[in-house]
C-alpha positions as CSV (number, residue, x, y, z in Angstrom):
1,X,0.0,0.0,0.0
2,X,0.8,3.8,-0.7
3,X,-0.1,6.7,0.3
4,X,1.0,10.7,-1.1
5,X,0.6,13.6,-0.1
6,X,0.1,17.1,-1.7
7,X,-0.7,18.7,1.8
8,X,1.5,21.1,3.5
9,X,0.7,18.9,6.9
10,X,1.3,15.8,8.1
11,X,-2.2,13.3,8.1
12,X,-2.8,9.8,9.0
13,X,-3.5,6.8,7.7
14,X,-5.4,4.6,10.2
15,X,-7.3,0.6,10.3
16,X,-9.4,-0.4,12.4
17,X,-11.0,-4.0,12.2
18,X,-15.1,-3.8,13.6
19,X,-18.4,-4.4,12.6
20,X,-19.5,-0.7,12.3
21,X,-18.1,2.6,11.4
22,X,-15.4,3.5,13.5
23,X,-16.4,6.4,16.4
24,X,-13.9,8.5,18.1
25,X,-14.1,5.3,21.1
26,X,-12.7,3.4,19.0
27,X,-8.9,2.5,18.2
28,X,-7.0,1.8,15.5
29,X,-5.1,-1.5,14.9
30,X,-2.1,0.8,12.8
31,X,-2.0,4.4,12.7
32,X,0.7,5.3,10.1
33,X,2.0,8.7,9.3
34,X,1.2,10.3,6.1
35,X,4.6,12.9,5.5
36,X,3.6,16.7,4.4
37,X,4.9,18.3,0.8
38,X,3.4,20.0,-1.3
39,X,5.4,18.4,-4.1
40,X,4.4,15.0,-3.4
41,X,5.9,13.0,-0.3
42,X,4.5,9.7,0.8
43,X,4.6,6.6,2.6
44,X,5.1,2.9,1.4
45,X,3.3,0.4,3.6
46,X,4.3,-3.5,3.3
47,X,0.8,-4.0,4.8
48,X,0.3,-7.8,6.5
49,X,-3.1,-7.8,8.6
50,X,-3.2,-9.1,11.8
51,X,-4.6,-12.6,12.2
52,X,-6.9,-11.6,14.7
53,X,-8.7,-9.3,12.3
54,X,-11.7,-10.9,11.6
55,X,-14.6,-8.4,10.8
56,X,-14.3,-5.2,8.5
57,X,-11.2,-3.7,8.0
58,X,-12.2,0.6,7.7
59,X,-9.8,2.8,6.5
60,X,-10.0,6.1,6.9
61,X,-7.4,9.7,6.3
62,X,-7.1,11.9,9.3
63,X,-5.7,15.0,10.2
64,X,-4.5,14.3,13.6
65,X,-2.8,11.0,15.0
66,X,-4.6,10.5,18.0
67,X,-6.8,7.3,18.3
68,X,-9.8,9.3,19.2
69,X,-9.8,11.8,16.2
70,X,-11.9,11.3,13.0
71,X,-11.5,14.5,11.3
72,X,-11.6,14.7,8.0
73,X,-8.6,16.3,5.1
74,X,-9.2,18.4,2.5
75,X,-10.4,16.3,-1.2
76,X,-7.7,16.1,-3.5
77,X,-4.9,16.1,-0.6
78,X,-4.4,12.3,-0.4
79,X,-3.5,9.8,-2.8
80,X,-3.6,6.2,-1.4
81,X,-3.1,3.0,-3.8
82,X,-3.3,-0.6,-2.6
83,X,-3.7,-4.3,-3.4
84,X,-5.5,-7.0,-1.9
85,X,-4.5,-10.5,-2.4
């Protein structure tokens, strides 16, 4: 998995495995940091799930790290690509 950004801050990139949306109770099993330029500047992820996942993996892109922050980024700011085998 990879993730880019065009953003002049740093966001994050975070999983959680549950059976509903994740809520700002909730914790993520990885939290990885997105890195800020405006140029493009990104992360590659050699992504392995946990065994114990075993429910819906949600993904979302957040502007703080903090497990208890859903905030959204600005469209357009984040590029992420992955595969699923």
């Amino acid at each position: 998995m990879s993730a880019i950004s065009l953003g002049s801050v740093v966001r994050f990139l975070k999983f959680w495995s549950k059976a509903t949306i994740p809520l700002t109770t909730d914790v993520p099993f990885f939290t990885f940091p997105i890195p800020a330029n405006t140029q493009g500047a990104g992360v590659s992820i050699p992504l392995s799930i946990p065994a114990e996942v075993s429910q819906t993996i949600w993904v979302a892109i957040t502007a703080s790290g903090a497990d208890n922050v859903l905030d959204a980024v600005p469209a357009g700011e984040i590029y992420v690509n992955g595969i699923v085998l």
